[in-house]
PDB file of N, CA, C and O in Angstrom:
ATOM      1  N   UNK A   1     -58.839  38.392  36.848  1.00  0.00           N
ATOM      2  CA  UNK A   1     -58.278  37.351  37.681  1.00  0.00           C
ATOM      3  C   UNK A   1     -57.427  36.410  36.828  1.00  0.00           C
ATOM      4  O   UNK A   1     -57.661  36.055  35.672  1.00  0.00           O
ATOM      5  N   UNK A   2     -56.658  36.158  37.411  1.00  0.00           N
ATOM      6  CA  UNK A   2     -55.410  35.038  36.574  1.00  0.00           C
ATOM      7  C   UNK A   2     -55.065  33.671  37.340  1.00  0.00           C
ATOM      8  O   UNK A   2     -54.631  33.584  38.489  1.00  0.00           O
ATOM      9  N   UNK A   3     -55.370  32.551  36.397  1.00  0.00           N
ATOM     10  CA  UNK A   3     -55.492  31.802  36.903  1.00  0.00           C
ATOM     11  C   UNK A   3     -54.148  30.790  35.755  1.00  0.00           C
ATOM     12  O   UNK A   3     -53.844  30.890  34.566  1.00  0.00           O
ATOM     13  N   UNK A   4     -53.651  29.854  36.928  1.00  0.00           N
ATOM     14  CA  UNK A   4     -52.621  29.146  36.948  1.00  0.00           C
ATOM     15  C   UNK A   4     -52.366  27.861  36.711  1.00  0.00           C
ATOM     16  O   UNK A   4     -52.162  27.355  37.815  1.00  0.00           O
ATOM     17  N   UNK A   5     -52.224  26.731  35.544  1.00  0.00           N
ATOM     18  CA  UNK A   5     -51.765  25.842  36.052  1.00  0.00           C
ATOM     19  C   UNK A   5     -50.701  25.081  34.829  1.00  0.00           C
ATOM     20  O   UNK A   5     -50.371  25.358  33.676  1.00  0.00           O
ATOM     21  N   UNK A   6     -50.395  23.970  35.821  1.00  0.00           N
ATOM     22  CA  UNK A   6     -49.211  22.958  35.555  1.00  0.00           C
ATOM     23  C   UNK A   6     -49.826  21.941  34.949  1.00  0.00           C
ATOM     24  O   UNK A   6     -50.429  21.022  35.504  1.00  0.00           O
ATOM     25  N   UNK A   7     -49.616  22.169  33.418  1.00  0.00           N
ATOM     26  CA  UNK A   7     -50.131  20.879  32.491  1.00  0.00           C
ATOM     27  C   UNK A   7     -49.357  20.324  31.965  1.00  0.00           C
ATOM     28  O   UNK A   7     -48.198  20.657  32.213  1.00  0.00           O
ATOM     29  N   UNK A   8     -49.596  19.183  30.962  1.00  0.00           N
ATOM     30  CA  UNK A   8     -48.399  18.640  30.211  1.00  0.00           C
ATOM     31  C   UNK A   8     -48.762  19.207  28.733  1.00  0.00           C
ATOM     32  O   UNK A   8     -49.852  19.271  28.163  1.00  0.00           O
ATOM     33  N   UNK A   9     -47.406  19.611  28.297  1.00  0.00           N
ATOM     34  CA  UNK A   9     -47.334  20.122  26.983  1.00  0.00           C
ATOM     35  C   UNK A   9     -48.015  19.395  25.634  1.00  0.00           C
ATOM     36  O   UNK A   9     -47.650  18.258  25.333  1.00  0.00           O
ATOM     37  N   UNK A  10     -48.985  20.075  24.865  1.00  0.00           N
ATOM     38  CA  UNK A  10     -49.625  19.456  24.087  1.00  0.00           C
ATOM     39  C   UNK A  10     -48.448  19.207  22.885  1.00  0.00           C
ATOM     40  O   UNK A  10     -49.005  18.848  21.848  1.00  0.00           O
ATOM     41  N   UNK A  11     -47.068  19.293  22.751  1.00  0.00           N
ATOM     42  CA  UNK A  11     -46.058  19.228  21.820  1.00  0.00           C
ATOM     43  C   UNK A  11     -45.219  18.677  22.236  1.00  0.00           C
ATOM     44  O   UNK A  11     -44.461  18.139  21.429  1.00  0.00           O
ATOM     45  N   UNK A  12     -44.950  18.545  23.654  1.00  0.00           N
ATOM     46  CA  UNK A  12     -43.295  17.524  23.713  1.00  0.00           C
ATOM     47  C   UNK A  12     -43.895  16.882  25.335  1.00  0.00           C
ATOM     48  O   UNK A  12     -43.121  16.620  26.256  1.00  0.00           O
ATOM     49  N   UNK A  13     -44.949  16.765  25.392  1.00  0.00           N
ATOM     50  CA  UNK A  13     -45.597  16.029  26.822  1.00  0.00           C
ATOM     51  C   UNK A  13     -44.749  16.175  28.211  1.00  0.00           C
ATOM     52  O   UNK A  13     -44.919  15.408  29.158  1.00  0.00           O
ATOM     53  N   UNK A  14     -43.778  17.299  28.213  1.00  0.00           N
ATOM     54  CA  UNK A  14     -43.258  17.587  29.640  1.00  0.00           C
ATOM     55  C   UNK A  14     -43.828  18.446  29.894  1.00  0.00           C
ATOM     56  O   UNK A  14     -44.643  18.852  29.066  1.00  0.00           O
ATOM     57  N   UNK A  15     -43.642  19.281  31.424  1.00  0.00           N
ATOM     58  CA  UNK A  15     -44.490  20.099  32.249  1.00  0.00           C
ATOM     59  C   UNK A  15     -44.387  21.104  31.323  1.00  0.00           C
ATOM     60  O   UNK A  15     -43.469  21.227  30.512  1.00  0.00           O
ATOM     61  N   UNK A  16     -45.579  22.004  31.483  1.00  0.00           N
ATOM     62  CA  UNK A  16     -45.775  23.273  30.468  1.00  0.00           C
ATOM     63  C   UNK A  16     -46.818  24.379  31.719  1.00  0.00           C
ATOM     64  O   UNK A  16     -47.562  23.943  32.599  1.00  0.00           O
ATOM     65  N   UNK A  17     -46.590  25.552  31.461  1.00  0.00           N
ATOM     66  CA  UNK A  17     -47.744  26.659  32.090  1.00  0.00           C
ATOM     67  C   UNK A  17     -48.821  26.754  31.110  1.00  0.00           C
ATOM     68  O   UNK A  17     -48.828  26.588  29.890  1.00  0.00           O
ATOM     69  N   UNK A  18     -49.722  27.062  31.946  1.00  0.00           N
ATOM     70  CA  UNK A  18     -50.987  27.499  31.015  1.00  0.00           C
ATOM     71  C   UNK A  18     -51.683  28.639  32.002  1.00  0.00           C
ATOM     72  O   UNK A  18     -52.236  28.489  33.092  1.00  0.00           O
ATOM     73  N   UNK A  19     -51.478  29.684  31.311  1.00  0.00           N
ATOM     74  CA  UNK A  19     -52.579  31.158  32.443  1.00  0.00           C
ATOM     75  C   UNK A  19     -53.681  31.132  31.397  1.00  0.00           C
ATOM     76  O   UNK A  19     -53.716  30.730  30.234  1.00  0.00           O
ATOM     77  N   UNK A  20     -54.779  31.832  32.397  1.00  0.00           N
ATOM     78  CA  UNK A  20     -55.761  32.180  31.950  1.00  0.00           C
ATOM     79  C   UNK A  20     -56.155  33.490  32.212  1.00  0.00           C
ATOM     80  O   UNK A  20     -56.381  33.641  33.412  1.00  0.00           O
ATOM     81  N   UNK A  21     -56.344  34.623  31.460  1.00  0.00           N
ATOM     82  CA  UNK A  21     -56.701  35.973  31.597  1.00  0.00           C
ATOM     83  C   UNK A  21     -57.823  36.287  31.567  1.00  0.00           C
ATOM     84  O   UNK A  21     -57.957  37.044  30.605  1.00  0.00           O
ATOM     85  N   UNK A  22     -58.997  36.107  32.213  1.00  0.00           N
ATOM     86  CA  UNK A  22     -60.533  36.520  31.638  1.00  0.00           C
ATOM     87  C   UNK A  22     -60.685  35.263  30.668  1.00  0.00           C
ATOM     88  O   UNK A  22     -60.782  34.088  31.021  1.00  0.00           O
ATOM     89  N   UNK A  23     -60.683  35.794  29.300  1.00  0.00           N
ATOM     90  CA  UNK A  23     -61.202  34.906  28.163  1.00  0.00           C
ATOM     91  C   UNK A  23     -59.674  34.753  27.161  1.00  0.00           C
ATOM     92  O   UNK A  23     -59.702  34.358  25.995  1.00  0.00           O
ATOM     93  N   UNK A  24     -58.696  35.059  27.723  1.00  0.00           N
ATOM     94  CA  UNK A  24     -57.533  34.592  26.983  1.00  0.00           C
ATOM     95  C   UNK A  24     -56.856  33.058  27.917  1.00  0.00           C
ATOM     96  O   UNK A  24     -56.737  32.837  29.122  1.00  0.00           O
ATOM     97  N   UNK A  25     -56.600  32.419  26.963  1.00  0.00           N
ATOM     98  CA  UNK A  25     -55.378  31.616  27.512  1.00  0.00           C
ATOM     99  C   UNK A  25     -53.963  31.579  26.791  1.00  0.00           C
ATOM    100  O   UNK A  25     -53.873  31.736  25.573  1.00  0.00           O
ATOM    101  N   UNK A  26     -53.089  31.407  27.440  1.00  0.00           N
ATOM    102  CA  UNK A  26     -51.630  31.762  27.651  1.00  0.00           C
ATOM    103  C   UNK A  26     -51.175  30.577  27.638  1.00  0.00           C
ATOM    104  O   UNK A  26     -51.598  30.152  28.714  1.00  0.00           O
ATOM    105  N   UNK A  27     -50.292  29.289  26.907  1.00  0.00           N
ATOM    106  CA  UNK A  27     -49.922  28.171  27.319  1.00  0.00           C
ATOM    107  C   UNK A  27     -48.303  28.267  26.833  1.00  0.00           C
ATOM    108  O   UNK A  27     -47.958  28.472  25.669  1.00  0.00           O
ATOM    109  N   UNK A  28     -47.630  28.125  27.672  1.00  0.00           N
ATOM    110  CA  UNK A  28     -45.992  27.974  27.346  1.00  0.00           C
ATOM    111  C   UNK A  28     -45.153  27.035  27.824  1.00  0.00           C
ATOM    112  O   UNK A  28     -45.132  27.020  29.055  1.00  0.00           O
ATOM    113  N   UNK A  29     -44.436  26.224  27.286  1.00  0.00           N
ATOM    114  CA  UNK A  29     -43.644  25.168  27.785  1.00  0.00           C
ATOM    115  C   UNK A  29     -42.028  26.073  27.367  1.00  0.00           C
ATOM    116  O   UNK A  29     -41.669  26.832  26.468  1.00  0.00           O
ATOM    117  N   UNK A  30     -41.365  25.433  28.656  1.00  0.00           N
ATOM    118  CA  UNK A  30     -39.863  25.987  28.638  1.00  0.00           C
ATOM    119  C   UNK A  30     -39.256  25.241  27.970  1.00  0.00           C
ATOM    120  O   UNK A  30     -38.472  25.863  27.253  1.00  0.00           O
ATOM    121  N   UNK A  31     -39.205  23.932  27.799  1.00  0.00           N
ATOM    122  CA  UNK A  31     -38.910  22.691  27.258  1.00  0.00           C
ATOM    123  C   UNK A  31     -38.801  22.400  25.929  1.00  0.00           C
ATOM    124  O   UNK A  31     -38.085  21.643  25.274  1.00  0.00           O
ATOM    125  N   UNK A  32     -39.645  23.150  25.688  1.00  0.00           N
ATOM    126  CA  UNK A  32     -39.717  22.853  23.649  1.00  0.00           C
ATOM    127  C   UNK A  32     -39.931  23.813  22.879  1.00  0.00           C
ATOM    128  O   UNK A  32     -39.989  23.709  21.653  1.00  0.00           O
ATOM    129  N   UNK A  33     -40.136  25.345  23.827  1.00  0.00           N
ATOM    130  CA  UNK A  33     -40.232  26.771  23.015  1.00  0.00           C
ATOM    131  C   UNK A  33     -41.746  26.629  22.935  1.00  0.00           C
ATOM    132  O   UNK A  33     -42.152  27.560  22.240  1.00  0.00           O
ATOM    133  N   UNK A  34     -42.622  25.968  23.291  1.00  0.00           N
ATOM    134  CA  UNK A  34     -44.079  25.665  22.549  1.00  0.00           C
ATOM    135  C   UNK A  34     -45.011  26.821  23.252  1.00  0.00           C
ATOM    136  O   UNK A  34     -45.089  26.877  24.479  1.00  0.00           O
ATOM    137  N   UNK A  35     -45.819  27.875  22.273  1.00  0.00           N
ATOM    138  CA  UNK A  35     -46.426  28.946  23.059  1.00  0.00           C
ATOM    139  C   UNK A  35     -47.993  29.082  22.003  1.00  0.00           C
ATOM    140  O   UNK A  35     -48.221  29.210  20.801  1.00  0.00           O
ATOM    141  N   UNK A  36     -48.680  28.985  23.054  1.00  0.00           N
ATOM    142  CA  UNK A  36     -49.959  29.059  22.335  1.00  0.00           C
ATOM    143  C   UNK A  36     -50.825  30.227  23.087  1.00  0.00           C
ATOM    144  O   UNK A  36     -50.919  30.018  24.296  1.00  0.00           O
ATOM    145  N   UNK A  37     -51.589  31.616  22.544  1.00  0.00           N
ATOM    146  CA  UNK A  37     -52.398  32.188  23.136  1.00  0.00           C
ATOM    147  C   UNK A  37     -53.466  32.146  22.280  1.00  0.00           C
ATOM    148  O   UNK A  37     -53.435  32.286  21.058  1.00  0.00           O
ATOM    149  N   UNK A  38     -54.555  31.917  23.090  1.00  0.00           N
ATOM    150  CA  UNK A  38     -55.860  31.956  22.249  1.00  0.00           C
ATOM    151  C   UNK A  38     -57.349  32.810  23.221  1.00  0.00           C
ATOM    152  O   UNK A  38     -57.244  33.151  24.399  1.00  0.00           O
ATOM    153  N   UNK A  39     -58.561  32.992  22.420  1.00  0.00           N
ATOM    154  CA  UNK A  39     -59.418  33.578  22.673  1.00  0.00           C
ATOM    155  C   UNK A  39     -60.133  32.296  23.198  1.00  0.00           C
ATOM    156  O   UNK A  39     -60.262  31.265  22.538  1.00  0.00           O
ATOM    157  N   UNK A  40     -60.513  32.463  24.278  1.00  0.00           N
ATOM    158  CA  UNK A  40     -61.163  31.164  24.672  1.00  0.00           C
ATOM    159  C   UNK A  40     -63.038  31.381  23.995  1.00  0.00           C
ATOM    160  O   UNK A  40     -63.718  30.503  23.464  1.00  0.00           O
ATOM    161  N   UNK A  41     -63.314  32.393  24.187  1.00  0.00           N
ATOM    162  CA  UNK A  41     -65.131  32.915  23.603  1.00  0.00           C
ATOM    163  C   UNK A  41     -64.814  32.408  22.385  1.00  0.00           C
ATOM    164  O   UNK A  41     -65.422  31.358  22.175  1.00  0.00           O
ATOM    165  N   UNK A  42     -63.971  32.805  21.343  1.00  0.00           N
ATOM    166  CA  UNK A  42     -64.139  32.581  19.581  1.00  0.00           C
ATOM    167  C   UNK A  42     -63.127  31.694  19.021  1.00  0.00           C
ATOM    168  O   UNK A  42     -62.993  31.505  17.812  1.00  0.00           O
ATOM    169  N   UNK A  43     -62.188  30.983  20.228  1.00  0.00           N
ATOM    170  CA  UNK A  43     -61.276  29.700  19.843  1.00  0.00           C
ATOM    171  C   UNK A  43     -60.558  29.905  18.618  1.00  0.00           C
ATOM    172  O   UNK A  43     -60.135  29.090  17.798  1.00  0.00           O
ATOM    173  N   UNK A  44     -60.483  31.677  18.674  1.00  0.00           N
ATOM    174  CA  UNK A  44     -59.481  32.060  17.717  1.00  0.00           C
ATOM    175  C   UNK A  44     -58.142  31.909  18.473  1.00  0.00           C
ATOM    176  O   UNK A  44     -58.121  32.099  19.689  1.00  0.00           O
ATOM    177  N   UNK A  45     -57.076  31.588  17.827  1.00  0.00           N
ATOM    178  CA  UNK A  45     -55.492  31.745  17.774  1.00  0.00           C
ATOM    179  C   UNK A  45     -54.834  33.040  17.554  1.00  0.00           C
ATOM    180  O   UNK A  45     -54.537  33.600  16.498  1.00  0.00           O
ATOM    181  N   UNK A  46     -54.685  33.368  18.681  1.00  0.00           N
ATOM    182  CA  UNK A  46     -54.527  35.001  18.620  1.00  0.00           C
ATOM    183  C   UNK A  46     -52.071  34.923  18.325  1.00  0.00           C
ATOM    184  O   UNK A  46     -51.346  35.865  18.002  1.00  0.00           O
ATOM    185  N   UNK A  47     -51.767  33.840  18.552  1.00  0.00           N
ATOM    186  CA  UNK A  47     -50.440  33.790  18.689  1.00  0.00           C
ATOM    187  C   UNK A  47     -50.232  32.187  19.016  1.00  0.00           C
ATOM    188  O   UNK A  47     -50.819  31.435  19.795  1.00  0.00           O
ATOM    189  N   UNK A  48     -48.926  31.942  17.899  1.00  0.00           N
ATOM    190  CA  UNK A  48     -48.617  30.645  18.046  1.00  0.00           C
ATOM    191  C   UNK A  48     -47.222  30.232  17.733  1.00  0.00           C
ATOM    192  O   UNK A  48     -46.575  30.897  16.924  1.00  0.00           O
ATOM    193  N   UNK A  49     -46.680  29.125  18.343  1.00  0.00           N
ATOM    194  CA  UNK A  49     -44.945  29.062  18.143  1.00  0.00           C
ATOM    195  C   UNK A  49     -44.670  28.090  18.608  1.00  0.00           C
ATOM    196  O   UNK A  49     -44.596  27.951  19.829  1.00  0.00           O
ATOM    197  N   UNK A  50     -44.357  26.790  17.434  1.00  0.00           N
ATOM    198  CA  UNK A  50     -43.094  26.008  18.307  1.00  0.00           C
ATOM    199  C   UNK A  50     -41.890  25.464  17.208  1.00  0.00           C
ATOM    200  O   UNK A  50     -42.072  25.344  15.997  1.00  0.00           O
ATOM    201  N   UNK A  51     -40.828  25.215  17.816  1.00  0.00           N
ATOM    202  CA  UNK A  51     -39.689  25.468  16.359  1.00  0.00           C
ATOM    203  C   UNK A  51     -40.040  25.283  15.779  1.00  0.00           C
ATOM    204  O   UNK A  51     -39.726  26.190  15.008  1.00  0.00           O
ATOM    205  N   UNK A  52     -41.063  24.253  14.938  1.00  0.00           N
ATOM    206  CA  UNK A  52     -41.203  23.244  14.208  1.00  0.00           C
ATOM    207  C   UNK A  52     -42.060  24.568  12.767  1.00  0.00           C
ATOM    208  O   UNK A  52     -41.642  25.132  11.755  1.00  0.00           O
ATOM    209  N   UNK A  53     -42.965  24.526  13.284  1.00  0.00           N
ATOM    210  CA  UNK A  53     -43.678  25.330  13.013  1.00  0.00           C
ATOM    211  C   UNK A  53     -44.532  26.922  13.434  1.00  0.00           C
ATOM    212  O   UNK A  53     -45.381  27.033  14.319  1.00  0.00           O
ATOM    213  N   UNK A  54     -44.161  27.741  12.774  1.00  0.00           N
ATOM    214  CA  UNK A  54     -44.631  29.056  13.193  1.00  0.00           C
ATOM    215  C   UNK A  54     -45.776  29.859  12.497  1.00  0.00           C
ATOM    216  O   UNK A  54     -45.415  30.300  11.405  1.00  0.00           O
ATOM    217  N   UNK A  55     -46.879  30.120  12.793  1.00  0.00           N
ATOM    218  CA  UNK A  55     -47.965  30.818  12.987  1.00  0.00           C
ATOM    219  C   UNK A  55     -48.448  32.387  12.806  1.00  0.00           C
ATOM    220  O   UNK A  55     -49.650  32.651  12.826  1.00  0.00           O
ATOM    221  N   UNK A  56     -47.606  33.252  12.657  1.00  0.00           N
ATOM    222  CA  UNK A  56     -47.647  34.511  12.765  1.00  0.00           C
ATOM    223  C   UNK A  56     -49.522  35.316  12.694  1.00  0.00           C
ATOM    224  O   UNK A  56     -50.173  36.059  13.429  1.00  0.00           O
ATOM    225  N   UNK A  57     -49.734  34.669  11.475  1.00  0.00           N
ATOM    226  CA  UNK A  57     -51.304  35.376  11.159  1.00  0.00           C
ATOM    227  C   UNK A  57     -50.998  36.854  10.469  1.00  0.00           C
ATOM    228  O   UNK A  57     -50.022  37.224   9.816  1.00  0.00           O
ATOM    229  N   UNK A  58     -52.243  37.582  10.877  1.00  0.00           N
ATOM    230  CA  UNK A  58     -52.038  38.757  10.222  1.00  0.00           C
ATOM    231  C   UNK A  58     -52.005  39.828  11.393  1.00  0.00           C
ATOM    232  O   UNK A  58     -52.735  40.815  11.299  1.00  0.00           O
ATOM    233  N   UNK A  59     -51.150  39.654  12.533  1.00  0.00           N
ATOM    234  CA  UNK A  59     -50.701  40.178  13.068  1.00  0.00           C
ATOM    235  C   UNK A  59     -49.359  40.993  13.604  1.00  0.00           C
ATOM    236  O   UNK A  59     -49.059  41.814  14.471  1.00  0.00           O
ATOM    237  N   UNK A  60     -48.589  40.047  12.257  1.00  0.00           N
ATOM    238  CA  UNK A  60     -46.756  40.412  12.318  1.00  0.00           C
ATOM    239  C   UNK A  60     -46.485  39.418  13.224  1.00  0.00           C
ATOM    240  O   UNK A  60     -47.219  38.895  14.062  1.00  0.00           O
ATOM    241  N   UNK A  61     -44.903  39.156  12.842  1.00  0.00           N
ATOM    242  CA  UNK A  61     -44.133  38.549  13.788  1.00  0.00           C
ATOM    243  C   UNK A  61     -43.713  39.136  15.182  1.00  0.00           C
ATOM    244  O   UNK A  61     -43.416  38.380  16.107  1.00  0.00           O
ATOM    245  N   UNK A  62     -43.692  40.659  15.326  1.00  0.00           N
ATOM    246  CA  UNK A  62     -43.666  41.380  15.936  1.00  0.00           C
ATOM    247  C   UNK A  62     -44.777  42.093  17.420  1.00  0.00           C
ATOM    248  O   UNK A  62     -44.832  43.189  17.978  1.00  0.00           O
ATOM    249  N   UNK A  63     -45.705  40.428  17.628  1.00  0.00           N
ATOM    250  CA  UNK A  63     -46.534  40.545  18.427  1.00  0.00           C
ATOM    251  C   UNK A  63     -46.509  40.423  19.591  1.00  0.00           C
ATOM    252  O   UNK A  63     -46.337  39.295  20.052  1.00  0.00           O
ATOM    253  N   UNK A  64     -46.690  41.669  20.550  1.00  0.00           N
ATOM    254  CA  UNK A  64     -46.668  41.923  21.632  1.00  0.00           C
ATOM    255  C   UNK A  64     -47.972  41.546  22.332  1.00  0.00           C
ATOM    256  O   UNK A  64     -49.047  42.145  22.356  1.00  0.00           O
ATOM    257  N   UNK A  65     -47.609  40.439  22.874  1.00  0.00           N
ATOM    258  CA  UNK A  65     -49.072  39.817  23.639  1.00  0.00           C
ATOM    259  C   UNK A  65     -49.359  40.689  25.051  1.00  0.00           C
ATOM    260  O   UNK A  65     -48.760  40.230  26.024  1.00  0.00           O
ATOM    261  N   UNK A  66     -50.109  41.767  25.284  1.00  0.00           N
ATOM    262  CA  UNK A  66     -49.693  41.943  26.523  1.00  0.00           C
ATOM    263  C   UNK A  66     -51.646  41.847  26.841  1.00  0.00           C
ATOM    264  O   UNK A  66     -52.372  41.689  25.859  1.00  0.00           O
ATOM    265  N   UNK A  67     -52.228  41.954  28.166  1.00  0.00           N
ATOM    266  CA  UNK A  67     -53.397  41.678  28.101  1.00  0.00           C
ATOM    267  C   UNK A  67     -54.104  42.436  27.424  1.00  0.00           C
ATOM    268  O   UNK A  67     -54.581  41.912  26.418  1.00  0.00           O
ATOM    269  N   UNK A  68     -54.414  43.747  27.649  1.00  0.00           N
ATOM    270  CA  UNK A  68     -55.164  44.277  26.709  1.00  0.00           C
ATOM    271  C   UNK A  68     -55.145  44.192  25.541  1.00  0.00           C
ATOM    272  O   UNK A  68     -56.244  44.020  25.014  1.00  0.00           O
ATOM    273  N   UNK A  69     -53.730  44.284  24.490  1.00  0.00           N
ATOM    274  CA  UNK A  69     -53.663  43.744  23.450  1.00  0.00           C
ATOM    275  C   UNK A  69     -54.689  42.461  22.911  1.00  0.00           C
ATOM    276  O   UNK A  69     -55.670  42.503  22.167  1.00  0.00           O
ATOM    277  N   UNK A  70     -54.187  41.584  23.446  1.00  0.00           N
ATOM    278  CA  UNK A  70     -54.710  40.000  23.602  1.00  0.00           C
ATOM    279  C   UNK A  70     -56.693  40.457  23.667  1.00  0.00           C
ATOM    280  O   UNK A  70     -57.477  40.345  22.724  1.00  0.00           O
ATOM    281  N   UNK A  71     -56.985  40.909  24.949  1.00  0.00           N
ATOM    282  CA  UNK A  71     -58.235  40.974  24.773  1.00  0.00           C
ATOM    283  C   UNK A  71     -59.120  42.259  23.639  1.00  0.00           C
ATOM    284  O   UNK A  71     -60.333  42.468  23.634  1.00  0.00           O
ATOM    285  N   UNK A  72     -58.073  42.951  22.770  1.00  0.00           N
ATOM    286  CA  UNK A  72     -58.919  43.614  22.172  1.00  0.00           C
ATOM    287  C   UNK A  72     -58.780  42.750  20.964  1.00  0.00           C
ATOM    288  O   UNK A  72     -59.594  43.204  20.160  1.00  0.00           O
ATOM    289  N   UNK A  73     -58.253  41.886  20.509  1.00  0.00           N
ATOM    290  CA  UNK A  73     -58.116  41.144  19.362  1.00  0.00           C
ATOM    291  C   UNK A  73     -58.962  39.856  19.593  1.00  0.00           C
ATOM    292  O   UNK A  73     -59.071  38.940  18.778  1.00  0.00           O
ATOM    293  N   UNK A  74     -59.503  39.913  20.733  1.00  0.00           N
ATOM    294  CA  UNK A  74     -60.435  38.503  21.078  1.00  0.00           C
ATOM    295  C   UNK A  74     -62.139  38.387  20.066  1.00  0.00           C
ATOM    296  O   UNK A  74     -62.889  37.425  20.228  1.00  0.00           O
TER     297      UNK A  74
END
């Protein structure tokens, strides 16, 4: 189930999305590039991005968040 909402951006405080996948969350603002996905169970940072600063991990820059992805790395 996927769930939806309209928050304010934890990086430039205008409207931002935030989904929720099971135990992933998804947060993206159009406004400032700002994208955060994380494991909500282990409050690991599965993917992170905003100009300022970038995040990659040891996953490559080349990370394809798609759900299953996302939840097998949870």
């Amino acid at each position: 189930m996927v769930t939806m909402q309209t928050i304010h951006c934890p990086h430039c405080g205008k409207l931002a999305l935030r989904q929720r996948y099971g135990s992933v969350t998804h947060t993206q603002c159009p406004h400032c590039d700002y994208l955060m996905t994380m494991c909500d169970r282990t409050g690991r940072v599965l993917e992170a991005y905003t100009p300022e600063i970038t995040h990659v991990g040891c996953y490559g820059a080349n990370l394809t968040c798609t759900l299953e992805r996302t939840t097998a790395l949870c």
